[in-house]
Residue frames relative to the residue before (quaternion, step in Angstrom):
aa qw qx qy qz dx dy dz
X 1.0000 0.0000 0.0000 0.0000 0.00 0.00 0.00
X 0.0853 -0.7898 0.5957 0.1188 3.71 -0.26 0.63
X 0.8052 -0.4539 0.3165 0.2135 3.00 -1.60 1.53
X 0.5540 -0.5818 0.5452 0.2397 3.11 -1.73 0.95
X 0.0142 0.8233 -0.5560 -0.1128 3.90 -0.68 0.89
X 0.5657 -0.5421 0.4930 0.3782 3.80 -1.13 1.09
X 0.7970 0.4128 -0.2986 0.3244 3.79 -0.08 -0.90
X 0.4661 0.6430 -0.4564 0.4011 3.90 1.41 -0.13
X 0.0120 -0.8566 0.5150 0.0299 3.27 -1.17 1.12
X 0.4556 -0.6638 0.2807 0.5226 3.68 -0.45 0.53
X 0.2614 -0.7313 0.5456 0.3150 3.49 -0.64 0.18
X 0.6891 -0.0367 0.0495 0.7220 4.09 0.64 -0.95
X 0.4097 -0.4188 0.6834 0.4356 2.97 -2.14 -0.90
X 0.3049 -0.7897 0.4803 0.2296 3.09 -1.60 0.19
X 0.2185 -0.9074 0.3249 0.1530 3.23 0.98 1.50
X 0.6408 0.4308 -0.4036 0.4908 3.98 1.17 -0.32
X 0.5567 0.5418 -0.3828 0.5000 3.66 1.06 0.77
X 0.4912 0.6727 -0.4225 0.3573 3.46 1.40 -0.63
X 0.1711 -0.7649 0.6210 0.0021 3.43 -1.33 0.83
X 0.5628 -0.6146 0.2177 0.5081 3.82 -0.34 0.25
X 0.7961 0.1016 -0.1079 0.5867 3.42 0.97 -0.09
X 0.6296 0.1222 -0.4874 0.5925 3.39 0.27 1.48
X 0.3212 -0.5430 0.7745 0.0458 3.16 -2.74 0.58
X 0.2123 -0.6484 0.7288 0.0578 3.53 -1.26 0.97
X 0.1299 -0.6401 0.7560 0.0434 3.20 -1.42 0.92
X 0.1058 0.6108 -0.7000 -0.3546 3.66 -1.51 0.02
X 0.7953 -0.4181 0.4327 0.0741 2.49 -2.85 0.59
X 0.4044 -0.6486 0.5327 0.3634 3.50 -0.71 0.56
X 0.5848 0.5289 -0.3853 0.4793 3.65 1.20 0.36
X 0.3501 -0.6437 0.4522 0.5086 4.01 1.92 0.05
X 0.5221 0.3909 -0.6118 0.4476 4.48 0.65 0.48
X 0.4879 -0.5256 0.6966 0.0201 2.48 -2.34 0.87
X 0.0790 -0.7230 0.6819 0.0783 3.10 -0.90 1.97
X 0.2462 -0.7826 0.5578 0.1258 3.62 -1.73 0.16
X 0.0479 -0.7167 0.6947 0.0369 3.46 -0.69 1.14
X 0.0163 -0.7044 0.7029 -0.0974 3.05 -1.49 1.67
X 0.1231 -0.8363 0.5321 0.0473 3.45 -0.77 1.21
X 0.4511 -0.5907 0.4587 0.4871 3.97 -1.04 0.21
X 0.7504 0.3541 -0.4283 0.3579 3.55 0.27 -0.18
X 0.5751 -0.5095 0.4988 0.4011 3.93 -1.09 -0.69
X 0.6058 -0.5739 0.5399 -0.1104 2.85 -1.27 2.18
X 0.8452 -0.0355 0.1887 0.4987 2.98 0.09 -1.34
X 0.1787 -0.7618 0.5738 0.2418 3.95 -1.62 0.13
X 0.7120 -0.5158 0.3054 0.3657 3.58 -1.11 0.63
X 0.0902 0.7759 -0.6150 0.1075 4.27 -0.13 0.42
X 0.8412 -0.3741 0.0048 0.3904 3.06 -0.17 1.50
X 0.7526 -0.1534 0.0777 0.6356 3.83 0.76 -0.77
X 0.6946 0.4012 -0.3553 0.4798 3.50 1.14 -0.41
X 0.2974 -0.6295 0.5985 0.3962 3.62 -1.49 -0.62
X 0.1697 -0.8265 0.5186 0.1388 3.36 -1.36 1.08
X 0.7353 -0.3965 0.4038 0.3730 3.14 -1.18 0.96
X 0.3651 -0.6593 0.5857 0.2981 4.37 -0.96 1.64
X 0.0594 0.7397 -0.6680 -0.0556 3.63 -0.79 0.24
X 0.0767 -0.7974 0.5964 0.0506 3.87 -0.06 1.72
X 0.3570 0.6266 -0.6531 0.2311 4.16 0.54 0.30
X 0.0904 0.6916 -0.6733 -0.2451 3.56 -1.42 -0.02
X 0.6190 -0.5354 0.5744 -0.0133 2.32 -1.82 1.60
X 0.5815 -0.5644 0.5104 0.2877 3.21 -1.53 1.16
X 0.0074 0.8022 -0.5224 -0.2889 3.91 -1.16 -0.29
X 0.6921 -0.5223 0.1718 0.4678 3.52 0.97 0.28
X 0.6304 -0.6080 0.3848 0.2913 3.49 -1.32 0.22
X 0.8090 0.2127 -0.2858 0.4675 3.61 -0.62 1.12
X 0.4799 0.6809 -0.4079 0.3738 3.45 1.20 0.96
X 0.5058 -0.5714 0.4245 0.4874 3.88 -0.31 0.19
X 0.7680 -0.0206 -0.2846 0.5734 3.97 0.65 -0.36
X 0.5544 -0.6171 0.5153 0.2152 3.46 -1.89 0.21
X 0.8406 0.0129 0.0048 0.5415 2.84 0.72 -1.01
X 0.0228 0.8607 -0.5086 0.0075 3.92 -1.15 0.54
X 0.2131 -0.6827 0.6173 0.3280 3.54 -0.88 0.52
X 0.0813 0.8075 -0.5733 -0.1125 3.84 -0.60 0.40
X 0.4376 0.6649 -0.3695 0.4795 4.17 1.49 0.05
X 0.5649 0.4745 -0.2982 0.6057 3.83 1.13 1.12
X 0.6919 -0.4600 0.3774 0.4089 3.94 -1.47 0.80
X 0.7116 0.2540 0.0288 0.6545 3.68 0.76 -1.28
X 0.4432 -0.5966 0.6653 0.0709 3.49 -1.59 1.46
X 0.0447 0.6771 -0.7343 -0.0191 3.72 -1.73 0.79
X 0.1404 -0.7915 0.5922 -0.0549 3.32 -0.89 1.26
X 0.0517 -0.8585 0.5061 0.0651 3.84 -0.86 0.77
X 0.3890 -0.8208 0.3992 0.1248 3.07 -0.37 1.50
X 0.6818 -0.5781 0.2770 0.3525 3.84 -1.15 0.58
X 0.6033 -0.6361 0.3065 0.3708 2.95 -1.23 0.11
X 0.3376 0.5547 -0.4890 0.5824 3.64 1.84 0.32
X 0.8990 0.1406 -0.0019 0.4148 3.70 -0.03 -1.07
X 0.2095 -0.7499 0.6246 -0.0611 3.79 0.79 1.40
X 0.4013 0.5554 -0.6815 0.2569 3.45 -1.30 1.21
X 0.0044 -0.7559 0.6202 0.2095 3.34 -1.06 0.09
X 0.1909 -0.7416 0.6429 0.0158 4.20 -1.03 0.98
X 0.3399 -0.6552 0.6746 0.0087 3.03 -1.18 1.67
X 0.1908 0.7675 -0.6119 0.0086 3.72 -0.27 0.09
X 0.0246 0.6001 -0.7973 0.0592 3.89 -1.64 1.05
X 0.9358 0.0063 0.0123 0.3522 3.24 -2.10 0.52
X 0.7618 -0.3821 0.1975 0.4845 3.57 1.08 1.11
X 0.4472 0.7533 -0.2157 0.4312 3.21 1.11 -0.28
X 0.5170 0.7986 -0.3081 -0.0091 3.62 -0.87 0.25
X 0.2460 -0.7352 0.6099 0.1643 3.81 -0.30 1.13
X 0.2613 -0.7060 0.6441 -0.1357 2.87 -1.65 1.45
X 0.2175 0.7650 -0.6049 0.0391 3.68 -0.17 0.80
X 0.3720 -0.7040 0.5858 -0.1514 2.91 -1.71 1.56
X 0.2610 -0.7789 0.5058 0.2632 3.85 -0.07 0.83
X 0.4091 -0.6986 0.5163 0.2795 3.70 -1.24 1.34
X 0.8161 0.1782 -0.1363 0.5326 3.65 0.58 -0.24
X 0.4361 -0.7824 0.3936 -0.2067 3.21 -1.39 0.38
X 0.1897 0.9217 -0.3370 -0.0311 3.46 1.59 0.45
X 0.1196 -0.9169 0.3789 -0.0365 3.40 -0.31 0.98
């Protein structure tokens, strides 16, 4: 195994190396670091894996939801304040939950 050096920089990732839960970078020395984590890194998008992105993002005014995170294996959508629900949705699939009451 050859020592850790101070002056190695990443140079890129190496995204056709990506796995669901690790990223390869090479080195401005031409080695290959690896970050491997226990959880998942990444989700499956047609043949590649994309980077989890869990922000949610505004979606505009006059739509049934406002706001969603959808850059992840499984979609979350938040519904307005006229129509309060939130919907988890994977592989076509999808639980919707909707508050029975309301204090106003």
């Amino acid at each position: 195994m050859t020592p850790y050096k101070e002056d190695v920089s990443i140079v890129k990732e190496l995204t056709d190396k990506r796995t669901k839960n690790s990223k390869y970078f090479l080195n401005s020395d031409n080695t290959v670091t690896v970050y491997s984590a226990a959880y998942s890194l990444h989700y499956k998008e047609g043949t590649g894996w994309k980077d989890i992105d869990t922000k949610i993002k505004s979606k505009g005014i006059g739509l049934a939801y406002t706001e969603e995170m959808n850059e992840n294996r499984f979609k979350v959508r938040f519904g307005t304040n006229e129509s309060p629900s939130t919907t988890i949705e994977m592989a076509g699939k999808a639980i919707i939950y909707k508050p029975l009451q309301i204090n106003q």
